[in-house]
C-alpha positions as CSV (number, residue, x, y, z in Angstrom):
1,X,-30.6,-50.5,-43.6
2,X,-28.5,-52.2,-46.1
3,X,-24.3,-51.8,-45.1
4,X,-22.0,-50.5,-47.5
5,X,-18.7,-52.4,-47.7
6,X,-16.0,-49.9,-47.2
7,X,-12.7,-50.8,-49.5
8,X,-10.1,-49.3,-46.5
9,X,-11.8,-51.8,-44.2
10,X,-11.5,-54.7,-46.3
11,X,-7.8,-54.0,-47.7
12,X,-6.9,-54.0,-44.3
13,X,-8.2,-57.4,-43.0
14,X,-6.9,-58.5,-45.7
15,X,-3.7,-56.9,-44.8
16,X,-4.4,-59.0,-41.2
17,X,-4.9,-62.3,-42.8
18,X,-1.5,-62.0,-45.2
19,X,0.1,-60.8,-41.6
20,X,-1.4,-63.5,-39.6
21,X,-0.5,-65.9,-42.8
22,X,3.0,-65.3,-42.7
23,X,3.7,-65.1,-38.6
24,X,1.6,-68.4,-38.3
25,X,2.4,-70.8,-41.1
26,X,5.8,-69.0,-42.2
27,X,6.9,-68.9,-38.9
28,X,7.9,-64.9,-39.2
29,X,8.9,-62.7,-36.7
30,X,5.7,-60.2,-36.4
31,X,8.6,-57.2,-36.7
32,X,10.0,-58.6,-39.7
33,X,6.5,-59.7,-41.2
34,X,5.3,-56.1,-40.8
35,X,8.5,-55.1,-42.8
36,X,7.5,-57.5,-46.1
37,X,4.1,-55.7,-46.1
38,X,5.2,-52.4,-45.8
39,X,8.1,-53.1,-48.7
40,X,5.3,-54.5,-50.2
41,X,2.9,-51.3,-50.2
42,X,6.1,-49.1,-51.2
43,X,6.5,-51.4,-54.2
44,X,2.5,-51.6,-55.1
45,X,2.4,-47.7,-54.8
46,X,5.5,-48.1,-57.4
47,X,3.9,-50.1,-59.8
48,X,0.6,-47.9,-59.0
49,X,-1.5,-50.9,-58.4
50,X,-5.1,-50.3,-57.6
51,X,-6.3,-51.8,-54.4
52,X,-8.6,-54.4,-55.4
53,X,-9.4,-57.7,-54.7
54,X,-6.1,-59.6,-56.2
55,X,-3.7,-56.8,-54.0
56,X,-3.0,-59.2,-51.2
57,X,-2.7,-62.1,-53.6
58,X,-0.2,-60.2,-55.9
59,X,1.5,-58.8,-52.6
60,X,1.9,-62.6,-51.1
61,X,3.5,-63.6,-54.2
62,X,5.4,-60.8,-54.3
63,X,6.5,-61.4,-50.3
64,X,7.2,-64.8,-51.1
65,X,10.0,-64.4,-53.9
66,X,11.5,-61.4,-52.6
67,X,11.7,-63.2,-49.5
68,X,13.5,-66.3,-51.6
69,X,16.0,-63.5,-53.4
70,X,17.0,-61.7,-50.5
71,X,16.0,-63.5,-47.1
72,X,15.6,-59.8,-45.1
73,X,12.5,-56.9,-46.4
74,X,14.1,-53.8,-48.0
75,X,14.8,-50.7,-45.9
76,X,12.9,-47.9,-46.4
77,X,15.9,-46.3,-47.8
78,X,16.4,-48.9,-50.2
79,X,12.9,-48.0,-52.2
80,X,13.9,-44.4,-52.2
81,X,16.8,-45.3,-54.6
């Protein structure tokens, strides 16, 4: 029986790696790490990015000047605005 690939399963290791990324070689707190990606996802969902392959690559980018702009992830409240 050949296996499907299901997209969910792969966004979301991919979501792991990014995580694991930032914690380990960025030396992030795993609280504050989880923050970027989830300011990240608002901001995707935003722009109404597809999830595809380049999401996570995008996202990291993304992570890594917001990060050099502003030092702390948005707030929730602050994508509302």
């Amino acid at each position: 029986m050949v296996r499907r690939s299901d997209p969910r399963r792969i966004h979301q290791a991919r979501r792991v790696a990014i995580r694991n990324l930032l914690v380990d070689e960025q030396r992030l707190a795993p609280d504050q790490v989880d923050a970027w990606l989830t300011a990240w996802e608002i901001e995707a969902e935003r722009l109404a990015l597809i999830l595809d392959g380049d999401f996570w690559t995008i996202g990291s980018v993304w992570i890594r000047e917001q990060r050099a702009k502003h030092g702390t992830p948005p707030s929730a409240t602050d994508h509302a605005a």
